[in-house]
N, CA, C and O atoms as a Tinker XYZ file with bonds, in Angstrom:
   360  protein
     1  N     27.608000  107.695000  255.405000    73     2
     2  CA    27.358000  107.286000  256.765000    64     1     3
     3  C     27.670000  108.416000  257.747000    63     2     4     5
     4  O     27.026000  108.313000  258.791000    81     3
     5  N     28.474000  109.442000  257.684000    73     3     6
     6  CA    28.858000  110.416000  258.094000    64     5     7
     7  C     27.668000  111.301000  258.650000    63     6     8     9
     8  O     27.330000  111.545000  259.808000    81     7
     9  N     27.030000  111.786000  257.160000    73     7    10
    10  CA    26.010000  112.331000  257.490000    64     9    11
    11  C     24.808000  111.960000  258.234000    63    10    12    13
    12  O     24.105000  112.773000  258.835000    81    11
    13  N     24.570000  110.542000  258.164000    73    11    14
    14  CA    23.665000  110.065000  258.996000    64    13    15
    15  C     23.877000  110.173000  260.381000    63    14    16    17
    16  O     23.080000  110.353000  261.301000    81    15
    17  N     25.346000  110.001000  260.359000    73    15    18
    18  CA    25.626000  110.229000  262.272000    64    17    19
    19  C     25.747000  111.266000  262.170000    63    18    20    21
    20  O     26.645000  111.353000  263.008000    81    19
    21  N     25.566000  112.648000  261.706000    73    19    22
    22  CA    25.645000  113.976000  262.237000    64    21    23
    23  C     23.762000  113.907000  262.646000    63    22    24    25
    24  O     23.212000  114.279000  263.683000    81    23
    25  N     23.236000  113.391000  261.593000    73    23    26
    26  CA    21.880000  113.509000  261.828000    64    25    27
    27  C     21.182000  113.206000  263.469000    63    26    28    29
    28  O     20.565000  113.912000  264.267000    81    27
    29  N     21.682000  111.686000  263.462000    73    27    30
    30  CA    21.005000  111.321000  264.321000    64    29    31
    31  C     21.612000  112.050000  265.612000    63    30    32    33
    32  O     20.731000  112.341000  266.421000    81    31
    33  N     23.271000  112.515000  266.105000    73    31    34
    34  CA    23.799000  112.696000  267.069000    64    33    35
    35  C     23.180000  114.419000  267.254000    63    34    36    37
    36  O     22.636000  114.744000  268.310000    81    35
    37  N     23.349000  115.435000  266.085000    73    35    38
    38  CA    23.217000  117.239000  266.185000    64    37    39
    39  C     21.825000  116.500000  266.225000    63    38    40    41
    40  O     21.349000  115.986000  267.237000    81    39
    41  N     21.302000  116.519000  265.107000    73    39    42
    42  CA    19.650000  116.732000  264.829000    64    41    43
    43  C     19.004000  115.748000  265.695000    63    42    44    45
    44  O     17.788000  115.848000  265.533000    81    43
    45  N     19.307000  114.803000  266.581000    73    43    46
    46  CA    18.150000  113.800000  266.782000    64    45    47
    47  C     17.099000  113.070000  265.813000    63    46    48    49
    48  O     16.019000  112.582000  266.145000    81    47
    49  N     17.627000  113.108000  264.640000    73    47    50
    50  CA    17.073000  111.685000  263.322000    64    49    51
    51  C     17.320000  110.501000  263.865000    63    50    52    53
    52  O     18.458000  110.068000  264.045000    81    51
    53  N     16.117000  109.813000  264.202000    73    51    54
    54  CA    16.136000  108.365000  263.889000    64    53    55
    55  C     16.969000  107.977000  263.128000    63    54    56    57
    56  O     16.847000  108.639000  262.097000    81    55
    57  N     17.924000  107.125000  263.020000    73    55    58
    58  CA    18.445000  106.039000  262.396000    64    57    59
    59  C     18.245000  105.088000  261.691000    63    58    60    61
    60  O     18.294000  103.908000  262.039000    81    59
    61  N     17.942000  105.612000  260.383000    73    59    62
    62  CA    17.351000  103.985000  259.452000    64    61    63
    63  C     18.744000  103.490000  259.048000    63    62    64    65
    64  O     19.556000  104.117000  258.367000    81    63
    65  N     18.899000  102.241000  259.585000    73    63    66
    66  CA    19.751000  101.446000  259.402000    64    65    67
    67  C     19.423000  100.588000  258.032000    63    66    68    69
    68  O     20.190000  100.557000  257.070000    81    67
    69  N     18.616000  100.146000  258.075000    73    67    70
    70  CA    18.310000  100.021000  256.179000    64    69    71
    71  C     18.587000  100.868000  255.244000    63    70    72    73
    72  O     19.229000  100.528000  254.250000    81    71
    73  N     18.164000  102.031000  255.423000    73    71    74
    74  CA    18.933000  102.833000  254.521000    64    73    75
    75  C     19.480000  104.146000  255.206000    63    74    76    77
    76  O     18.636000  104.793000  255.826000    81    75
    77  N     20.476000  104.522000  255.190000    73    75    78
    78  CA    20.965000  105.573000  255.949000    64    77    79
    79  C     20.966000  106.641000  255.270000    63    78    80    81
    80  O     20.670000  107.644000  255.920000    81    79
    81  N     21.244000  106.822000  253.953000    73    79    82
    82  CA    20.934000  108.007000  253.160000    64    81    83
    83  C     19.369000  108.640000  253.398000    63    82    84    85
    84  O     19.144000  109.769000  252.962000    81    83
    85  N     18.355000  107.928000  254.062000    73    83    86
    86  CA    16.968000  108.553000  254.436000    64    85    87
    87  C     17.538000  109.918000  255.368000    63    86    88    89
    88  O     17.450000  111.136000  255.207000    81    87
    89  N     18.252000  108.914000  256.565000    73    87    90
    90  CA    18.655000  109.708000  257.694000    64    89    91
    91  C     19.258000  111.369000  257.623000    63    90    92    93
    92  O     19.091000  112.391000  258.289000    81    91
    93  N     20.272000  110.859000  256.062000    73    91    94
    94  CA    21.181000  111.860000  256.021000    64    93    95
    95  C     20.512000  112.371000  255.651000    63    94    96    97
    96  O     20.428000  113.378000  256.353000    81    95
    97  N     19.468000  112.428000  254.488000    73    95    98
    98  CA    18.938000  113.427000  254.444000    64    97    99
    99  C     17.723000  114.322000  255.036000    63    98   100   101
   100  O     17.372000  115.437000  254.653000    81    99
   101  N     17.350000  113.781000  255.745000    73    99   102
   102  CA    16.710000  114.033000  257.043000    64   101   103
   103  C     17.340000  115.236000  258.037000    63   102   104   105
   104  O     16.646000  116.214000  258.316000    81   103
   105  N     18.441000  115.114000  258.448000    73   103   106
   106  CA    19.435000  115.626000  258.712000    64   105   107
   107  C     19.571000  116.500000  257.682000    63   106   108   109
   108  O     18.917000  117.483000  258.029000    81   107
   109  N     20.055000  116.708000  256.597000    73   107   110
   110  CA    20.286000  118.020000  255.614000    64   109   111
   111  C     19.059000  118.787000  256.090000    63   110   112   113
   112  O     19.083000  119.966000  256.442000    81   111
   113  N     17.969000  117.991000  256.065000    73   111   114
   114  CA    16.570000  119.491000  256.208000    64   113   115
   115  C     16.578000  119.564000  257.573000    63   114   116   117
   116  O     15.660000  120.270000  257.991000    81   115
   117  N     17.092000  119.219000  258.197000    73   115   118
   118  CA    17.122000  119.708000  259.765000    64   117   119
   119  C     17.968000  120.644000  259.958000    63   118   120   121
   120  O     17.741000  121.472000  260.841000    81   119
   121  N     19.159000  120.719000  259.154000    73   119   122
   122  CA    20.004000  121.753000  258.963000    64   121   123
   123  C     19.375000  123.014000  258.341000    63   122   124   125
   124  O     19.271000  124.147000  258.811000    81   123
   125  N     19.037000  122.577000  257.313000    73   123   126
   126  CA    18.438000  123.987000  256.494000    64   125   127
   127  C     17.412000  124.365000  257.069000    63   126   128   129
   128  O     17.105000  125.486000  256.663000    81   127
   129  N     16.482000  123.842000  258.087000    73   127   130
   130  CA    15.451000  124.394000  258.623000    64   129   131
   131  C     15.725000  125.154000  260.354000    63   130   132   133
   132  O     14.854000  125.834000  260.897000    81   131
   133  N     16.971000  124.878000  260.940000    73   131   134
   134  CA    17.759000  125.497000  261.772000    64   133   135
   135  C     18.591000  126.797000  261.144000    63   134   136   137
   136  O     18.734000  127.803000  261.838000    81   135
   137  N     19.327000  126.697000  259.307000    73   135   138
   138  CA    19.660000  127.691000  259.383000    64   137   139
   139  C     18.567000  128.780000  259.131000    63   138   140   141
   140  O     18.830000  129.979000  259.216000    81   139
   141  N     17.082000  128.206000  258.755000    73   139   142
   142  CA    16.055000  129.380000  258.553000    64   141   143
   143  C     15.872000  130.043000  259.299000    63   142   144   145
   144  O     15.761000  131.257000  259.128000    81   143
   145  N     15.752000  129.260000  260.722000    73   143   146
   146  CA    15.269000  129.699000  261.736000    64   145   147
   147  C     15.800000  130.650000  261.942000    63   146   148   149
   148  O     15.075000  131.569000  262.325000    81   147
   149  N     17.362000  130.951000  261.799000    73   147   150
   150  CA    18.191000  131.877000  262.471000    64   149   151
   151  C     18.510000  133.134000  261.168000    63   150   152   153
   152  O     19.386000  133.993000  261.072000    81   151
   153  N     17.489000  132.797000  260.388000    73   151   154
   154  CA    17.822000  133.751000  259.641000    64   153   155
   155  C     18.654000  133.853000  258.530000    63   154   156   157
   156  O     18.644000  134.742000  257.679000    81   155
   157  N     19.400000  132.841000  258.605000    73   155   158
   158  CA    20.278000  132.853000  257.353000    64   157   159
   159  C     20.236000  132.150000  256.556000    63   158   160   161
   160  O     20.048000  130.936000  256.483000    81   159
   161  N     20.578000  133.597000  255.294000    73   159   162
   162  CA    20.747000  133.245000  253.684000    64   161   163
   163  C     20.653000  132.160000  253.075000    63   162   164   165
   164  O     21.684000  131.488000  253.105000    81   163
   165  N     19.775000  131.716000  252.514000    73   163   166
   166  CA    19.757000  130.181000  251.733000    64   165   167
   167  C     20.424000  130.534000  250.011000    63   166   168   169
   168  O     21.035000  129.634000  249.433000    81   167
   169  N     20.241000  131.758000  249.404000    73   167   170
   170  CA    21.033000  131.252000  248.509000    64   169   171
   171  C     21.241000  133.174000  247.938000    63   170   172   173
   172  O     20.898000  134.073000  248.706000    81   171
   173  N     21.798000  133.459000  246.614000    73   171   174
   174  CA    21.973000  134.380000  246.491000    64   173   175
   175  C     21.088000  135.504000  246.396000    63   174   176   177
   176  O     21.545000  136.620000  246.643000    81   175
   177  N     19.989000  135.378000  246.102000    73   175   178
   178  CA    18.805000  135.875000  245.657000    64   177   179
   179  C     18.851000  136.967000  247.510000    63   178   180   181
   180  O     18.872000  138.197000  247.544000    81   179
   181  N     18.853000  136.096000  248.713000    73   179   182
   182  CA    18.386000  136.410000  249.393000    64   181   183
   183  C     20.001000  136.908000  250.220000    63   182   184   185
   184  O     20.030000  137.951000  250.873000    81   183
   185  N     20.910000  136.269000  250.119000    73   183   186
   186  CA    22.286000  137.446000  250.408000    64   185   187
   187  C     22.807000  138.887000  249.845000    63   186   188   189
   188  O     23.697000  139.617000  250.282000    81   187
   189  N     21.793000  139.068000  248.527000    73   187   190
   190  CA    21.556000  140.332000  247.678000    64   189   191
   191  C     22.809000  140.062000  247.395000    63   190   192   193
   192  O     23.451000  140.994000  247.879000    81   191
   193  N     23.682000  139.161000  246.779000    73   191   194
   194  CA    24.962000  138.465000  245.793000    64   193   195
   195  C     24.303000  138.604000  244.330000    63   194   196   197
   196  O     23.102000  138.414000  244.141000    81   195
   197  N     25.319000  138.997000  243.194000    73   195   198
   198  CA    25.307000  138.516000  242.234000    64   197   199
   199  C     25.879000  138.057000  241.691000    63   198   200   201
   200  O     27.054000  138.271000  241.986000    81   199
   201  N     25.668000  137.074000  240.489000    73   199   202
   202  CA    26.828000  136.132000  239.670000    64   201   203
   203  C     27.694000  136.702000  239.387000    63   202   204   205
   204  O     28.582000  135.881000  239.155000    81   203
   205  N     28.222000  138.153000  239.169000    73   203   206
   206  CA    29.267000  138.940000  238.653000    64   205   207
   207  C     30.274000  138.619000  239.811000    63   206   208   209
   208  O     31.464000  138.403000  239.582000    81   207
   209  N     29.574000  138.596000  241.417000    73   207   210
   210  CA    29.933000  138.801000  242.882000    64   209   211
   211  C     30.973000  137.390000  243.199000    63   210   212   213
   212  O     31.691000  137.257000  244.190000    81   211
   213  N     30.807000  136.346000  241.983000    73   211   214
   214  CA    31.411000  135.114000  242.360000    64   213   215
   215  C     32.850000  135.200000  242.175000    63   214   216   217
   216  O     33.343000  134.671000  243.171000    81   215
   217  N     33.833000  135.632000  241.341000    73   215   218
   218  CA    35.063000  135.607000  241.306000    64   217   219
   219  C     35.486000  136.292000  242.502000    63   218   220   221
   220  O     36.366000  135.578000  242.983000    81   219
   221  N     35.298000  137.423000  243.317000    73   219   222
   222  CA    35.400000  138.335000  244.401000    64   221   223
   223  C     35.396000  137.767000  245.552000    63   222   224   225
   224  O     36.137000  138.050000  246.494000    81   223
   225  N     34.066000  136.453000  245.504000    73   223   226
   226  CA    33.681000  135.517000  246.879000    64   225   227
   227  C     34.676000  134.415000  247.107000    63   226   228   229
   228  O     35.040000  133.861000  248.144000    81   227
   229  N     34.965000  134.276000  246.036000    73   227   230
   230  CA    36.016000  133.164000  245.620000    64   229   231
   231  C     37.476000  133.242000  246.270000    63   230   232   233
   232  O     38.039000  132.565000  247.130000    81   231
   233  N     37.880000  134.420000  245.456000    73   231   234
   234  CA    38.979000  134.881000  245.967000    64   233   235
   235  C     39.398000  135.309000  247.546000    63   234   236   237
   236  O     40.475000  135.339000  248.141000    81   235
   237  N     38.111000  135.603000  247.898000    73   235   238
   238  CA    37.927000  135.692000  249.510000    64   237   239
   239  C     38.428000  134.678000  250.317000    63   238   240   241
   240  O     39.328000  134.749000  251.154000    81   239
   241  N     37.608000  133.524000  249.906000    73   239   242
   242  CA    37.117000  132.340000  250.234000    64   241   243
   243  C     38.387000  131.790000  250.247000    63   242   244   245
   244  O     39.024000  131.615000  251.286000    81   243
   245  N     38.886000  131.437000  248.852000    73   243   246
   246  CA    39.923000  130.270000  248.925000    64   245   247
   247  C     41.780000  130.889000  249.255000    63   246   248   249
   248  O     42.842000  130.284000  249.404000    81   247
   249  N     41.389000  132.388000  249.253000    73   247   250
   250  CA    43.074000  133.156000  248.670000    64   249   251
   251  C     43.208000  133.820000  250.704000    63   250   252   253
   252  O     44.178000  133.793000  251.461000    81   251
   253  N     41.934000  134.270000  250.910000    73   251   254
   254  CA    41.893000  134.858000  252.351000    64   253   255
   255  C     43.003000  134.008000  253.329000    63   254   256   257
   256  O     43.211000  132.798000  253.247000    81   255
   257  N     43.740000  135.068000  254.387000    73   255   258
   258  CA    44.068000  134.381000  255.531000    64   257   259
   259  C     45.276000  133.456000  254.951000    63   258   260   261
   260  O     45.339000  132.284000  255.323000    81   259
   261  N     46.256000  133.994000  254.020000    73   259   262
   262  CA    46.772000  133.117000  254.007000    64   261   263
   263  C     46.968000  131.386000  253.490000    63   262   264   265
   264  O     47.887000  130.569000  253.527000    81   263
   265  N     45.583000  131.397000  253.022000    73   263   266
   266  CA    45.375000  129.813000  251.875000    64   265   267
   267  C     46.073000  129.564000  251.076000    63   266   268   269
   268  O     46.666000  130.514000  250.564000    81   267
   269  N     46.345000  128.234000  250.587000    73   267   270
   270  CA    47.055000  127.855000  249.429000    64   269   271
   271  C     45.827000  127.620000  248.333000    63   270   272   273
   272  O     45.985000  126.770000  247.456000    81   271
   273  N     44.848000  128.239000  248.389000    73   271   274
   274  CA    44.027000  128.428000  247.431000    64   273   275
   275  C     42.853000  126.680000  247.406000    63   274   276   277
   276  O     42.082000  126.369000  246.499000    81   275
   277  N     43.175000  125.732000  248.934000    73   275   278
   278  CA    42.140000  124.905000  248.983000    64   277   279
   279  C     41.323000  125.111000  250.527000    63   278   280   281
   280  O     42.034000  125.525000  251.443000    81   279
   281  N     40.194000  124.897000  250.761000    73   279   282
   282  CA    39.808000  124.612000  251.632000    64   281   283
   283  C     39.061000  123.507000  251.711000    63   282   284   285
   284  O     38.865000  122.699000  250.803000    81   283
   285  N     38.434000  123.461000  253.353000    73   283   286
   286  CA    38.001000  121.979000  253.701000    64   285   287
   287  C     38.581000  121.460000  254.565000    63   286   288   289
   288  O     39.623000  121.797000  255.129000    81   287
   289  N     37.665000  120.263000  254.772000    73   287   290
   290  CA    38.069000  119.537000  255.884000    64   289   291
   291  C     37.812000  117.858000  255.653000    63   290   292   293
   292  O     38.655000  116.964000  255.571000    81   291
   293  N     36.681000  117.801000  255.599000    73   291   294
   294  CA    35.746000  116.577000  255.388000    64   293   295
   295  C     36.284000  116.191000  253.423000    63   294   296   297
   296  O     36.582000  115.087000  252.967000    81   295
   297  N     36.243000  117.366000  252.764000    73   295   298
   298  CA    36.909000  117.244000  251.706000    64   297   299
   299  C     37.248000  118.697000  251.570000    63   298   300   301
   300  O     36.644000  119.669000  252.023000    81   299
   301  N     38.345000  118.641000  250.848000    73   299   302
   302  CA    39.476000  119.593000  250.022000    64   301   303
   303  C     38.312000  120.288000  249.091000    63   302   304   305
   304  O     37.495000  119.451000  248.709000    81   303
   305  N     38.153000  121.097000  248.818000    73   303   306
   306  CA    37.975000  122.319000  248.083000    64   305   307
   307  C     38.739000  123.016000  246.767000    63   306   308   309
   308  O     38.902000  124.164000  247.182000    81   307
   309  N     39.128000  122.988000  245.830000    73   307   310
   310  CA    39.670000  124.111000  244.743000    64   309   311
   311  C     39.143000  125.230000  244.707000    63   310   312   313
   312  O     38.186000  125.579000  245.397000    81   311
   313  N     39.659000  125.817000  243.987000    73   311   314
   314  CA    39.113000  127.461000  243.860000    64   313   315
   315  C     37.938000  126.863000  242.390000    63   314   316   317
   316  O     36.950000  127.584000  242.251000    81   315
   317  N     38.020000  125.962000  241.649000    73   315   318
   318  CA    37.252000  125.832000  240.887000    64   317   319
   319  C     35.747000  125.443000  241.268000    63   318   320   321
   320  O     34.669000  125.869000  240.851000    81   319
   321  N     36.049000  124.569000  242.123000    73   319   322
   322  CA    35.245000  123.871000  243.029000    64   321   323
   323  C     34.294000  124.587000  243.528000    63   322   324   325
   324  O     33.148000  124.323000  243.164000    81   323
   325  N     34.512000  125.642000  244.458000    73   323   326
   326  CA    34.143000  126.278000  245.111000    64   325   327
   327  C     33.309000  127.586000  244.076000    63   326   328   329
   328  O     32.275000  128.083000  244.522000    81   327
   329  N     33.793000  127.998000  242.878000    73   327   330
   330  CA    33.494000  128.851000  241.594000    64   329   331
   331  C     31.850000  128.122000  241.235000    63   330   332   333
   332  O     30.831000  128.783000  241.039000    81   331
   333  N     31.973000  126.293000  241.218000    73   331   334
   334  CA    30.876000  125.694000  241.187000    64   333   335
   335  C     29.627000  125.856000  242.277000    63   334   336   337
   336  O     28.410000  125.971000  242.133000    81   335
   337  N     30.216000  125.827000  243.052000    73   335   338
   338  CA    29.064000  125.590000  244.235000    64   337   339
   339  C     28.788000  126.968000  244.321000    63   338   340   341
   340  O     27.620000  126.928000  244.708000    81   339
   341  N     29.137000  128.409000  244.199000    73   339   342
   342  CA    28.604000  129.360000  244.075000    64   341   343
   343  C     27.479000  129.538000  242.907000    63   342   344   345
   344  O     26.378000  130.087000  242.928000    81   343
   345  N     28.184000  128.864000  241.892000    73   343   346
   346  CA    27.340000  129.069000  240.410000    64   345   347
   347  C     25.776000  128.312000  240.698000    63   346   348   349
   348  O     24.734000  128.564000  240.092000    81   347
   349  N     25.897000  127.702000  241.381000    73   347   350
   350  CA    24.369000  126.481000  242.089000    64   349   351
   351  C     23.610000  127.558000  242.944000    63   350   352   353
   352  O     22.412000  127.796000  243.099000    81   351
   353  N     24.722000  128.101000  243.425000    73   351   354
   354  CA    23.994000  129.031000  244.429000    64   353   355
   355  C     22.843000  130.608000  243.746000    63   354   356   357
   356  O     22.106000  131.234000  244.508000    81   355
   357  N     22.977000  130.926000  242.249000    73   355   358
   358  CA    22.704000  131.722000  241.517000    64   357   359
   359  C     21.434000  131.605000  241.579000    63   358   360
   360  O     20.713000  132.331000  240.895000    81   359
């Protein structure tokens, strides 16, 4: 439901109240088609990253600034976690 109210409130998505997962994802491609616009990186191919580059991003990511090795907000993060969602990103 979260995402649906980011949708409809940032993006201006209609609100299907029958099903709200339409919305949210409605909202996800409104996102990804705002971050095109501006130019940015959709996945590694196009950040010129490689899979070798993931332990390095990682360590950035979760060890940088002082971390206790989680981030997040909406949800908590691991360093494993985060090892995943890079590996998607390949």
């Amino acid at each position: 439901m979260r995402f649906a109210q980011v949708a409809v409130r940032v993006w201006g998505c209609s609100m299907d109240f029958e099903n709200p997962e339409v919305t949210a994802l409605e909202g996800i491609n409104a996102f990804r088609n705002f971050l095109i616009s501006i130019g940015m990186p959709r996945n590694f191919a196009e950040l010129g990253a490689k899979e070798e580059d993931i332990p390095t991003l990682v360590q950035n990511l979760c060890y940088g600034n002082g971390r206790d090795g989680k981030i997040g907000g909406f949800v908590s993060l691991t360093k494993s976690d985060c090892e995943e969602i890079y590996k998607m990103m390949v």
